[in-house]
VMD Tcl script that builds the backbone (N, CA, C; Angstrom):
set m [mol new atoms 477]
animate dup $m
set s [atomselect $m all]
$s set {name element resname resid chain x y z} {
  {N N UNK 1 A 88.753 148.106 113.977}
  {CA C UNK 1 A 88.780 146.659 113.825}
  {C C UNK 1 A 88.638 146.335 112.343}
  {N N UNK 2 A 89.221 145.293 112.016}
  {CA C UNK 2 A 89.605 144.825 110.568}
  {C C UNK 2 A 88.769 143.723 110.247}
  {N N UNK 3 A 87.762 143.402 109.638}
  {CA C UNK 3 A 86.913 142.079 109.398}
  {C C UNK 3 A 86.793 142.075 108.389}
  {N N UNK 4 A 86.981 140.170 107.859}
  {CA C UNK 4 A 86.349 140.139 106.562}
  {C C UNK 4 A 85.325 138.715 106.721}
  {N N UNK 5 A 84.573 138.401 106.123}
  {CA C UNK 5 A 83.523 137.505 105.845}
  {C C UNK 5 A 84.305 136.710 104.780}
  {N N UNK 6 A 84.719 135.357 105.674}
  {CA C UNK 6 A 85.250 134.260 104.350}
  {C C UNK 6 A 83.805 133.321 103.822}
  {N N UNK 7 A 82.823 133.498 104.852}
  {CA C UNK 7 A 81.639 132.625 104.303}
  {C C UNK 7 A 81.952 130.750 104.720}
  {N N UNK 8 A 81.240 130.499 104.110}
  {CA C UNK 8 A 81.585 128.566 104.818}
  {C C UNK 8 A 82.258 127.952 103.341}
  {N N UNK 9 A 83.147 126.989 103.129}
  {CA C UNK 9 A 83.007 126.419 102.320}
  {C C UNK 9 A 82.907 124.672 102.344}
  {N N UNK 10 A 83.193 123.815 101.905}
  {CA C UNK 10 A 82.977 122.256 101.998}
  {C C UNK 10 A 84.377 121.989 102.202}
  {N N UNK 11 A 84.677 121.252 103.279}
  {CA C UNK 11 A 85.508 120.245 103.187}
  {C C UNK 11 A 86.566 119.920 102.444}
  {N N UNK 12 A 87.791 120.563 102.196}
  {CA C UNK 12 A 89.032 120.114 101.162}
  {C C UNK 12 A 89.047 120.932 100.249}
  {N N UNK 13 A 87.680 122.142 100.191}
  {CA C UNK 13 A 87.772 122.327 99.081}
  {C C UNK 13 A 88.879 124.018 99.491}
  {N N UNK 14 A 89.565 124.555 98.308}
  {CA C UNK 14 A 90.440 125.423 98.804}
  {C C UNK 14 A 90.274 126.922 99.182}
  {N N UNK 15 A 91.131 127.824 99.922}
  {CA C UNK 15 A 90.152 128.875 100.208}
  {C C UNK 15 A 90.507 130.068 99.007}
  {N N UNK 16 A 90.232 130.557 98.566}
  {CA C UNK 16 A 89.703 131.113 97.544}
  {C C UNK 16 A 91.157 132.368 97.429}
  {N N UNK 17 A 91.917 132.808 98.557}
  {CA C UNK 17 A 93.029 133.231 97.949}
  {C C UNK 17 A 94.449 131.712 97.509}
  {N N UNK 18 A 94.013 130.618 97.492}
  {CA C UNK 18 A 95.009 129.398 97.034}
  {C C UNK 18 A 94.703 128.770 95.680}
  {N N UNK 19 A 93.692 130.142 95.096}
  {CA C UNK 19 A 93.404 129.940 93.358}
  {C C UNK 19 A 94.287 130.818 92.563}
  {N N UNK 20 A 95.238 131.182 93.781}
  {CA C UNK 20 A 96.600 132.407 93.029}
  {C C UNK 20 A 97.253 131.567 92.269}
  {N N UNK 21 A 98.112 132.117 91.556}
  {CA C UNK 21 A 99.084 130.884 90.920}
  {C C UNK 21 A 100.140 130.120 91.723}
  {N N UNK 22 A 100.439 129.346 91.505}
  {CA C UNK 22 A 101.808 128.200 92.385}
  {C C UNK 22 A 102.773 128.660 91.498}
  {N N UNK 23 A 103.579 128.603 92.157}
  {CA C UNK 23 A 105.301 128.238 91.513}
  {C C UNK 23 A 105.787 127.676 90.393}
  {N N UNK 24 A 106.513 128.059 89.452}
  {CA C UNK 24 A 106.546 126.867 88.029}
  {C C UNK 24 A 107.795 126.361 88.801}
  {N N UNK 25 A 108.106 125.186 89.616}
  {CA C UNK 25 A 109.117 124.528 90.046}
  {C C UNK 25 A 109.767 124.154 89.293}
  {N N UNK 26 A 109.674 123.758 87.600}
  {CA C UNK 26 A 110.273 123.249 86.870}
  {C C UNK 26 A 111.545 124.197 86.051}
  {N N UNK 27 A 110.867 125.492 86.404}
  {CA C UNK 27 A 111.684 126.829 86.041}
  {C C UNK 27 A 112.562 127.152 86.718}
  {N N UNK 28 A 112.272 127.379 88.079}
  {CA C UNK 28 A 113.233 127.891 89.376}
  {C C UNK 28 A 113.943 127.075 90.281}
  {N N UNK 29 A 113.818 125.727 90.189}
  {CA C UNK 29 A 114.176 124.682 90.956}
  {C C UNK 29 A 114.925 123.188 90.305}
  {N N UNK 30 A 115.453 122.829 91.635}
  {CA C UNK 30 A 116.011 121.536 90.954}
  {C C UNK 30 A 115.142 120.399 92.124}
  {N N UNK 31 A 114.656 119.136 91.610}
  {CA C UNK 31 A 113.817 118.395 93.205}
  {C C UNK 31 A 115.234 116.971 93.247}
  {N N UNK 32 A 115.169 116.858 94.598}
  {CA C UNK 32 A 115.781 115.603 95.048}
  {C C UNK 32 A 115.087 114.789 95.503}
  {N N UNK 33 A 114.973 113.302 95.260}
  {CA C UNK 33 A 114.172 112.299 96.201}
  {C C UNK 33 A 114.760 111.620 96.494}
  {N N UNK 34 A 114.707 110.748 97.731}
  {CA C UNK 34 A 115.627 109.450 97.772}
  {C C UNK 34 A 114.889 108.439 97.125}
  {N N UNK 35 A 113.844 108.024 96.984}
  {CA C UNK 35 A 113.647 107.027 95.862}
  {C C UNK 35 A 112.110 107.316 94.831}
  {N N UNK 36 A 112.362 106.703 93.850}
  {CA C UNK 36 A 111.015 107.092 93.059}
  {C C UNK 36 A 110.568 105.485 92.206}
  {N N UNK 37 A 109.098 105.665 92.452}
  {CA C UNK 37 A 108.412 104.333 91.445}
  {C C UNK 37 A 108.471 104.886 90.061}
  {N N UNK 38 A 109.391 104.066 89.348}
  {CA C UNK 38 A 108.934 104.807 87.454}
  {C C UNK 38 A 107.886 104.729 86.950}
  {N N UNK 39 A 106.481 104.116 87.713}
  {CA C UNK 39 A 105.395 104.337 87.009}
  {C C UNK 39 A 104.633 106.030 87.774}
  {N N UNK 40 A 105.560 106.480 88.862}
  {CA C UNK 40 A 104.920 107.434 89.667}
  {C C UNK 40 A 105.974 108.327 89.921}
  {N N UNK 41 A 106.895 108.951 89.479}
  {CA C UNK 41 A 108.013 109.960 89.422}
  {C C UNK 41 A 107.944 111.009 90.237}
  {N N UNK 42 A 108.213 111.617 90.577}
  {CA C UNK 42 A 108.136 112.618 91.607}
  {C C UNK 42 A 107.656 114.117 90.570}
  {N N UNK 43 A 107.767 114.147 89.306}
  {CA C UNK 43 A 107.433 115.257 88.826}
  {C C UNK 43 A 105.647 115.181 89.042}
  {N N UNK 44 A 105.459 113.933 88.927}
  {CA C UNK 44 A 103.763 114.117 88.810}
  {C C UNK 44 A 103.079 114.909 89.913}
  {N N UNK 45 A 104.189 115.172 91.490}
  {CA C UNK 45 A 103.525 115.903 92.232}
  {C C UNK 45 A 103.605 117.187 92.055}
  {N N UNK 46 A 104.440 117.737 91.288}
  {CA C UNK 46 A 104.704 118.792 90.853}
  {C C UNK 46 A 103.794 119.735 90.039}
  {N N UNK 47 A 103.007 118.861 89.285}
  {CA C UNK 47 A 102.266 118.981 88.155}
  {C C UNK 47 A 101.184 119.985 88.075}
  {N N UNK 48 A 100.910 120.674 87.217}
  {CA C UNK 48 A 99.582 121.621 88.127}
  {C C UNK 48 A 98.115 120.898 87.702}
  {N N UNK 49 A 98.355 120.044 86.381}
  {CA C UNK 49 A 97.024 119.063 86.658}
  {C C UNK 49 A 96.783 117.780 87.697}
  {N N UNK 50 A 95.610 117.622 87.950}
  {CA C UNK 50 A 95.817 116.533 89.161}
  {C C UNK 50 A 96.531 115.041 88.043}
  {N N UNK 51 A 96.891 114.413 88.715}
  {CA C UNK 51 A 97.660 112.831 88.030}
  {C C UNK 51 A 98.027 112.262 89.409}
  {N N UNK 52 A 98.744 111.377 89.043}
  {CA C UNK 52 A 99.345 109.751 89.680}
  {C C UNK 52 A 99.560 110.262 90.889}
  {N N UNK 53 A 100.443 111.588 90.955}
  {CA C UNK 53 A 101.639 111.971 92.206}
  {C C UNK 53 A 103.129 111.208 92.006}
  {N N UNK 54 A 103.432 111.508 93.330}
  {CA C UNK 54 A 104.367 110.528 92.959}
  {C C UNK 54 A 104.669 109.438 94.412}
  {N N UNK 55 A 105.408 108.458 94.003}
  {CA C UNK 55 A 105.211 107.345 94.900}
  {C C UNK 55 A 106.690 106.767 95.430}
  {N N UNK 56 A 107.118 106.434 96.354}
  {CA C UNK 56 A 108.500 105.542 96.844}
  {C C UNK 56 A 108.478 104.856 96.017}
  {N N UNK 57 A 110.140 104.014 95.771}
  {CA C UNK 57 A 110.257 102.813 95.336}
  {C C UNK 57 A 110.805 101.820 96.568}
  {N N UNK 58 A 110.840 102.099 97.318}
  {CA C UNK 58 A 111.326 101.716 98.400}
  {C C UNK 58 A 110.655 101.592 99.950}
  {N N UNK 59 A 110.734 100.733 100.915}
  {CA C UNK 59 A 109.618 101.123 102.350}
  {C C UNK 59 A 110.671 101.977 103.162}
  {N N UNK 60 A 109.958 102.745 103.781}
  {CA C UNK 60 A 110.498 103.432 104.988}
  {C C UNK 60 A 110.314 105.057 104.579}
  {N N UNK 61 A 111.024 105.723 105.361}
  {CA C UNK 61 A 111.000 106.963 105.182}
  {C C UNK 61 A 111.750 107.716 104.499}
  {N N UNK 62 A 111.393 108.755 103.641}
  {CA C UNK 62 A 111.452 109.322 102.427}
  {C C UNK 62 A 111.799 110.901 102.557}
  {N N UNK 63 A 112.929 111.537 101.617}
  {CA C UNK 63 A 112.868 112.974 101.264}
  {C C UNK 63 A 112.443 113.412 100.149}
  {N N UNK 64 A 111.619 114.315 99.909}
  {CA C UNK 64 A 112.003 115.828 98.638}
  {C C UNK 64 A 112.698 116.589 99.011}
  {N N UNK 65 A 113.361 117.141 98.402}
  {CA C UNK 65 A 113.897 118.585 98.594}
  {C C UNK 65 A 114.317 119.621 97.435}
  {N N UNK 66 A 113.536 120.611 97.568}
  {CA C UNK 66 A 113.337 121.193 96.486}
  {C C UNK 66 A 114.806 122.458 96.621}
  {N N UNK 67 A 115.589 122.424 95.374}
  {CA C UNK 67 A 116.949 123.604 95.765}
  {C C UNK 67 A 116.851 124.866 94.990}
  {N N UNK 68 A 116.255 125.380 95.598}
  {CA C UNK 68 A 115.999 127.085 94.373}
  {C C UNK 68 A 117.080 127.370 94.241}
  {N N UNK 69 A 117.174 127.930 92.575}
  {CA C UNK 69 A 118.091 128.367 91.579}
  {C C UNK 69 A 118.328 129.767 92.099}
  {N N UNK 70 A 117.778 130.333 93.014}
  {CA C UNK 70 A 117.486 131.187 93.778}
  {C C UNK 70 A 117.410 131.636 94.724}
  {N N UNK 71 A 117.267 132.495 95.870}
  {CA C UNK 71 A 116.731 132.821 97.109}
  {C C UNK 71 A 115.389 133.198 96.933}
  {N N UNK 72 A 114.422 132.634 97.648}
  {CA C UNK 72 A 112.933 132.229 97.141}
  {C C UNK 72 A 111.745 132.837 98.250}
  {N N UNK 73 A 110.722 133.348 97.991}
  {CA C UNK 73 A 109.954 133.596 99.456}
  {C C UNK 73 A 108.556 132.893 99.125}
  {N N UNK 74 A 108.298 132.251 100.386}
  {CA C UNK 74 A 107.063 131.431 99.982}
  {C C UNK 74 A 105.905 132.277 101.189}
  {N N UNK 75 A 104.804 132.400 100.692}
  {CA C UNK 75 A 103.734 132.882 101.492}
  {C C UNK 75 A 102.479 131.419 101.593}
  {N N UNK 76 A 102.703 130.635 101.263}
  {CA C UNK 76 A 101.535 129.702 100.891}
  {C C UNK 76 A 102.087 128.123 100.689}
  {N N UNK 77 A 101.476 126.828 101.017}
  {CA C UNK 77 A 102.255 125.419 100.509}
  {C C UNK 77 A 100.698 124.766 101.014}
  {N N UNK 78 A 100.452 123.741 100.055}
  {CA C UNK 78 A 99.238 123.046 100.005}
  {C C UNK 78 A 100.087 121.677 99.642}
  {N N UNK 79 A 99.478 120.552 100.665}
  {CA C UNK 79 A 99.947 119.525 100.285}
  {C C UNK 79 A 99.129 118.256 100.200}
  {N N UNK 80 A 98.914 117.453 99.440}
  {CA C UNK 80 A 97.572 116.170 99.271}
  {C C UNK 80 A 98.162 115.197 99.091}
  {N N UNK 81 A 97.593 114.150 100.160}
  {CA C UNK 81 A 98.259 112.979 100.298}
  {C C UNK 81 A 96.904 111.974 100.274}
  {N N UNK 82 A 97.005 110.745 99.444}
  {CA C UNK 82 A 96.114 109.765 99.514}
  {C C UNK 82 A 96.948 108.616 99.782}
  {N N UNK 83 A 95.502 107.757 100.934}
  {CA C UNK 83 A 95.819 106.407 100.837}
  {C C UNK 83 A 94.725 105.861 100.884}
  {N N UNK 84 A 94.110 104.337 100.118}
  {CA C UNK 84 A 93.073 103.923 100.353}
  {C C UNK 84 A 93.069 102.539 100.245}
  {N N UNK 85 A 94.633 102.157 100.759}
  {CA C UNK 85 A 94.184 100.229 101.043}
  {C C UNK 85 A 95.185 99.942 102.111}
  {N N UNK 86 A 95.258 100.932 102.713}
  {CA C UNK 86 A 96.391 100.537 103.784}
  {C C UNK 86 A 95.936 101.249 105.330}
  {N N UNK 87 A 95.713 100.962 106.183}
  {CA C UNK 87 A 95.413 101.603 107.216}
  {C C UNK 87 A 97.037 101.569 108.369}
  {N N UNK 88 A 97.351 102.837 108.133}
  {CA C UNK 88 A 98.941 103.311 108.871}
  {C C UNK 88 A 98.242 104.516 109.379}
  {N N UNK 89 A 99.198 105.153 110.382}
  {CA C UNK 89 A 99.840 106.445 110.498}
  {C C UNK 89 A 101.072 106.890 110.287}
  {N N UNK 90 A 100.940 108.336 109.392}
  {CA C UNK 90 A 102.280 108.929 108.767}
  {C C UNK 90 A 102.308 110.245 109.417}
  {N N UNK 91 A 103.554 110.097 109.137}
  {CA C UNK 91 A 104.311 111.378 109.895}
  {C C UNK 91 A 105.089 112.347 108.717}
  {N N UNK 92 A 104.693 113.821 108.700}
  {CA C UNK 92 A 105.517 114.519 107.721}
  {C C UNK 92 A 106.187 115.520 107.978}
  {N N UNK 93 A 107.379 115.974 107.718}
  {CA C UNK 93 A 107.528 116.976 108.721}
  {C C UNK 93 A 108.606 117.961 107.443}
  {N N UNK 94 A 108.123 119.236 107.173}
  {CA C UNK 94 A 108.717 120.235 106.384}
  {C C UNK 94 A 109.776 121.491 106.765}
  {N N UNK 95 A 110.757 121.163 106.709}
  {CA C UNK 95 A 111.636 122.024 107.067}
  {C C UNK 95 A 112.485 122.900 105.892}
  {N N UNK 96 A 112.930 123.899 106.556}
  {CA C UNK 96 A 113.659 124.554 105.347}
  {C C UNK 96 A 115.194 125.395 105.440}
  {N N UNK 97 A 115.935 125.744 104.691}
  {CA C UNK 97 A 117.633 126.712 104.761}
  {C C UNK 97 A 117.672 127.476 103.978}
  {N N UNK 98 A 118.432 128.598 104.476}
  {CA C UNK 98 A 118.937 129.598 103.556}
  {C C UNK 98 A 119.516 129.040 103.106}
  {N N UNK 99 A 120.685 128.119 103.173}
  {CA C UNK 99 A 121.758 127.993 102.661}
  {C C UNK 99 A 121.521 126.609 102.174}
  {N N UNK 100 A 122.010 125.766 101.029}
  {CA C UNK 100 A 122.195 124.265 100.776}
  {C C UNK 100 A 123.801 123.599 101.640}
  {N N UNK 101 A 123.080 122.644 102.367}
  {CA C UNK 101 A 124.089 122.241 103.642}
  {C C UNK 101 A 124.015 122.991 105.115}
  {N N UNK 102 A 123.204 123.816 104.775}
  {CA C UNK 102 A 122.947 124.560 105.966}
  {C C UNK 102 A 121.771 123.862 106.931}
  {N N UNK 103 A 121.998 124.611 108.504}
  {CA C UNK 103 A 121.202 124.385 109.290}
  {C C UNK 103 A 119.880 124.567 108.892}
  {N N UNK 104 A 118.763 123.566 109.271}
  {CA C UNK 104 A 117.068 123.936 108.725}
  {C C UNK 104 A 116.269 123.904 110.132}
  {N N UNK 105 A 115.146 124.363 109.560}
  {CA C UNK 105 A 114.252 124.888 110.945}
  {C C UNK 105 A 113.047 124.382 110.186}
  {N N UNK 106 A 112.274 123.851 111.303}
  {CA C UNK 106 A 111.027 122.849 111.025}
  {C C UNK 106 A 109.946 124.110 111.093}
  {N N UNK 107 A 109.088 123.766 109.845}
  {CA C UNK 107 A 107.927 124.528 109.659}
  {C C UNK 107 A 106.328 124.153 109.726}
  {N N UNK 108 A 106.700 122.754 109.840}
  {CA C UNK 108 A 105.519 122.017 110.478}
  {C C UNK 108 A 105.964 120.227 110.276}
  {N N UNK 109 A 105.518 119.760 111.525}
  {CA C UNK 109 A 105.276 118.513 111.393}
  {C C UNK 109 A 103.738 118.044 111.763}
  {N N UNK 110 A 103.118 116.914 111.062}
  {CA C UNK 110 A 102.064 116.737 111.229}
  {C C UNK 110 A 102.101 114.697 111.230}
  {N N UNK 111 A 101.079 114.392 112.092}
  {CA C UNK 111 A 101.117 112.823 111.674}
  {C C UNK 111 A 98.897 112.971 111.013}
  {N N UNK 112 A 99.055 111.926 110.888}
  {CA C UNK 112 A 97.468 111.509 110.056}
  {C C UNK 112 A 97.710 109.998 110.048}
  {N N UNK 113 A 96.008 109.830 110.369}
  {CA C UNK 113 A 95.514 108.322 110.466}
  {C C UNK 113 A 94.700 108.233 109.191}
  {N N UNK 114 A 95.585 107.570 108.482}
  {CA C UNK 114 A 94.722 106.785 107.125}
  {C C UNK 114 A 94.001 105.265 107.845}
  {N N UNK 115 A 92.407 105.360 107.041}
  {CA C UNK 115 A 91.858 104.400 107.497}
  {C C UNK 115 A 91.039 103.828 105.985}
  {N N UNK 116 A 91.037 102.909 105.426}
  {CA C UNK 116 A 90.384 103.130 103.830}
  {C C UNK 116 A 89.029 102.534 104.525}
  {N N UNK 117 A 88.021 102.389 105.158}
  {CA C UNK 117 A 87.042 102.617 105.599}
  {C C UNK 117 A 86.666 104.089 106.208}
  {N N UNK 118 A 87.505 104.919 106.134}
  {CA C UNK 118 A 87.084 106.745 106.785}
  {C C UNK 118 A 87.650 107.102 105.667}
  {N N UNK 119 A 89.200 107.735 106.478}
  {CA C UNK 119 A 90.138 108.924 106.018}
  {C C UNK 119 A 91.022 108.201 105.210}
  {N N UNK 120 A 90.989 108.742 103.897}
  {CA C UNK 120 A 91.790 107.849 103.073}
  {C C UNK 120 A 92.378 108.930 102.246}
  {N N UNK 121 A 92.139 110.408 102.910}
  {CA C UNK 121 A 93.227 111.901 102.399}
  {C C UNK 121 A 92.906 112.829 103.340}
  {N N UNK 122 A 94.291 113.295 103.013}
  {CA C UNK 122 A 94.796 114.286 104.118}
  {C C UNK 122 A 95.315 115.239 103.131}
  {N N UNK 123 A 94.450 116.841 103.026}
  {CA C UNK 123 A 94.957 117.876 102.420}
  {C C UNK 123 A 95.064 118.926 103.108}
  {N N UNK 124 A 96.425 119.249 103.201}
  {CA C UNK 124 A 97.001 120.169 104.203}
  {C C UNK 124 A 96.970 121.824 103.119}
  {N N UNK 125 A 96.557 123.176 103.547}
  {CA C UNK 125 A 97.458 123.780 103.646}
  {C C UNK 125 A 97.890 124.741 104.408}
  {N N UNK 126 A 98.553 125.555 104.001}
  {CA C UNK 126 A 99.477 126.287 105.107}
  {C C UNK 126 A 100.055 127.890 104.855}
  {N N UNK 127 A 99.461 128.982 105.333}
  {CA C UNK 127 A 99.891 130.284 105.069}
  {C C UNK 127 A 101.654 130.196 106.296}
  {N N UNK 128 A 102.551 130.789 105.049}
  {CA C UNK 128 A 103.522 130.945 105.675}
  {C C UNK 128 A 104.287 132.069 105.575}
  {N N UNK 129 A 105.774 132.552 106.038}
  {CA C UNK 129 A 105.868 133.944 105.592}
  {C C UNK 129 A 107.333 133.669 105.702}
  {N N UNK 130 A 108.055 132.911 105.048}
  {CA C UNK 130 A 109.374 132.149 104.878}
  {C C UNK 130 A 109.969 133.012 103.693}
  {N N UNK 131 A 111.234 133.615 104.183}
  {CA C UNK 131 A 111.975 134.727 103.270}
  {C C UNK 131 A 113.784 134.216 103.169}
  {N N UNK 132 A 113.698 134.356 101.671}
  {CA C UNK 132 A 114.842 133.805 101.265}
  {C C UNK 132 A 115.446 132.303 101.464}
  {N N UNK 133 A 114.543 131.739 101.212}
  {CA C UNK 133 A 114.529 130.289 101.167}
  {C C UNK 133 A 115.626 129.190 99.915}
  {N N UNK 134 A 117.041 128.811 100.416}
  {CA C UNK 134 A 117.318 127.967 99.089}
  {C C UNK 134 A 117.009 126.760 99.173}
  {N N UNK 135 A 116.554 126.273 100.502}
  {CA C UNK 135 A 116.238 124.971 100.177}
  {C C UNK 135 A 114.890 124.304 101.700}
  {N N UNK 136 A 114.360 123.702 100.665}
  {CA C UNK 136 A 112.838 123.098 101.499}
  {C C UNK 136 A 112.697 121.671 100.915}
  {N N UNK 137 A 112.618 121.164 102.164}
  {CA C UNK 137 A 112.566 119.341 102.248}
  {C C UNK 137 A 111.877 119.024 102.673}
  {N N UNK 138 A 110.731 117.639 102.430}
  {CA C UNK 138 A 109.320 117.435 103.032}
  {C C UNK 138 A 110.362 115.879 102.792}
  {N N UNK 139 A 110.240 115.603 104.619}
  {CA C UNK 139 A 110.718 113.950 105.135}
  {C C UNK 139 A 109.126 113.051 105.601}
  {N N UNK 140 A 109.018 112.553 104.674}
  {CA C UNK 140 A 107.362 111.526 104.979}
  {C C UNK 140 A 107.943 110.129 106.052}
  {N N UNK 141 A 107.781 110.017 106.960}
  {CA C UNK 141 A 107.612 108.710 107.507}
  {C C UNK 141 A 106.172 107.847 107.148}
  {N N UNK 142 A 106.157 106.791 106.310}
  {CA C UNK 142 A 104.915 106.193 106.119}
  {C C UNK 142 A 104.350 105.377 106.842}
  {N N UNK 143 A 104.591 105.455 107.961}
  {CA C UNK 143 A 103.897 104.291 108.625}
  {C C UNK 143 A 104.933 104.122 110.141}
  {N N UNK 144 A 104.237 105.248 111.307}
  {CA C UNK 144 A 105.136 105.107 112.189}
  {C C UNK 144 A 104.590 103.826 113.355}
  {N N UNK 145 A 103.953 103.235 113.238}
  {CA C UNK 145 A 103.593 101.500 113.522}
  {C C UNK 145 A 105.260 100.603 113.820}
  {N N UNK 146 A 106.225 101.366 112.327}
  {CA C UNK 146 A 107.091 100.362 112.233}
  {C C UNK 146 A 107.244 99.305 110.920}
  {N N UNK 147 A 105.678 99.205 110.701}
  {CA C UNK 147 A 105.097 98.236 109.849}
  {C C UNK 147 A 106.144 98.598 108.499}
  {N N UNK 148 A 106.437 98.149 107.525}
  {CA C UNK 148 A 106.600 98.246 105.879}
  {C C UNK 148 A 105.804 99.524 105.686}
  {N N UNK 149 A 106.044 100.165 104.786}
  {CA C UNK 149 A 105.290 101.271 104.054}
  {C C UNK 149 A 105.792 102.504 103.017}
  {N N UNK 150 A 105.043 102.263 102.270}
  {CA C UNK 150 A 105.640 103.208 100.783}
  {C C UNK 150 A 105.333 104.412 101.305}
  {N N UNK 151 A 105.623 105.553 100.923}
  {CA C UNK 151 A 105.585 106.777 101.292}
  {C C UNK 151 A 105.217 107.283 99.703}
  {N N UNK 152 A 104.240 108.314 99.385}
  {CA C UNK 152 A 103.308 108.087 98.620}
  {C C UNK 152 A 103.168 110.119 98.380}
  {N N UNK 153 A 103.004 110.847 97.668}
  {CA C UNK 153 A 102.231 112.889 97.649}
  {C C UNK 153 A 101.391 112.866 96.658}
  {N N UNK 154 A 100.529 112.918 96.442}
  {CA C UNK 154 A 99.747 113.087 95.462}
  {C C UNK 154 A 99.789 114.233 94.573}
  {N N UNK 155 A 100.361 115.908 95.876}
  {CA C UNK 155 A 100.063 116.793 95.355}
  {C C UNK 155 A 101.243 117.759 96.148}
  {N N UNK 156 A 102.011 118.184 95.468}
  {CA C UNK 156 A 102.632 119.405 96.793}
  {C C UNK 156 A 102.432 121.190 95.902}
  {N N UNK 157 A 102.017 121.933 96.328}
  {CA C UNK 157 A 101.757 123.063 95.648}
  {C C UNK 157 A 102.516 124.262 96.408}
  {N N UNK 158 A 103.495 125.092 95.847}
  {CA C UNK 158 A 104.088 126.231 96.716}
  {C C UNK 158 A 103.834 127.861 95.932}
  {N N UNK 159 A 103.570 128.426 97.130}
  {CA C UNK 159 A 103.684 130.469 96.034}
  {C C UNK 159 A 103.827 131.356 97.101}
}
mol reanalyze $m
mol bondsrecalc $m
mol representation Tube
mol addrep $m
C-alpha cells in the first residue's frame, strides 16, 4: 500500500504540489475572447501576479480559448473567480481539441452560488491528465437566473 500524509491546510489555500510553475501562456499560446472591458483585458488573468483579472464587456455568456502554438499536455488548471456585489449563479464549463475546429470533450462543468453576504469566490482546482492538447476553451455563463450579467476570471492558471 502506497500512503502519503498531505496534513490539513486552510481553505483556498493551494496544495503544495500547485507551487510548481504554470505555463508562460504568453510564449506558447495565442488567447481568444469574445469580449473584453479595456480597463480589465483578458491578459490580467493570465498574469502570474495577482491583479484586476479580466472582465466582459458585454452581458451574457462568454469564451476564452487558449490555441497552443503547439500540441500541449496539461497535468494541472487552477481557476479563481470573484464576485462581491451581485448575488447570481454561474455556470463554467472547460472543454478541450486536438485539433483547432475540431470536435471538444468537456473536462468539467461546474455552477457556484455567489452571495456578497457569504461566497463571494470560487477557487477551483483540478489535477488532469489531458495529452496533446491544441486547443482549451473556458465558456462562463454569468448568471443562469437569465438575469443581465458580466462574466468576470480573476485568475486562470495551467501546467
Amino acid at each position: 500500500m502506497r500512503k502519503r500524509i498531505i496534513g490539513s491546510r486552510k481553505i483556498g489555500s493551494e496544495p503544495a504540489d500547485l507551487n510548481q510553475k504554470w505555463l508562460d501562456l504568453g510564449q506558447i499560446a495565442t488567447v481568444e475572447v469574445t469580449s473584453e472591458d479595456p480597463e480589465f483585458p483578458v491578459e490580467g488573468a493570465f498574469l502570474s501576479d495577482p491583479g484586476a483579472g479580466w472582465r466582459a464587456s458585454e452581458d451574457g455568456e462568454q469564451r476564452l480559448r487558449i490555441i497552443f502554438d503547439e500540441p500541449t499536455t496539461l497535468r494541472r488548471m487552477q481557476l479563481d473567480f470573484i464576485e462581491s456585489e451581485v448575488e447570481r449563479t454561474q455556470e463554467f464549463t472547460i472543454r478541450w481539441s486536438a485539433s483547432a475546429g475540431g470536435p471538444t470533450q468537456d473536462v468539467v462543468r461546474q455552477q457556484w452560488n455567489f452571495s456578497p453576504g457569504g461566497s463571494t469566490r470560487e477557487v477551483e482546482h483540478y489535477e488532469v491528465n489531458l495529452e496533446s492538447i491544441s486547443v482549451l476553451e473556458l465558456s462562463i455563463k454569468p448568471d443562469l437566473s437569465g438575469a443581465k450579467g458580466r462574466a468576470s476570471l480573476s485568475k486562470w492558471r495551467l501546467g
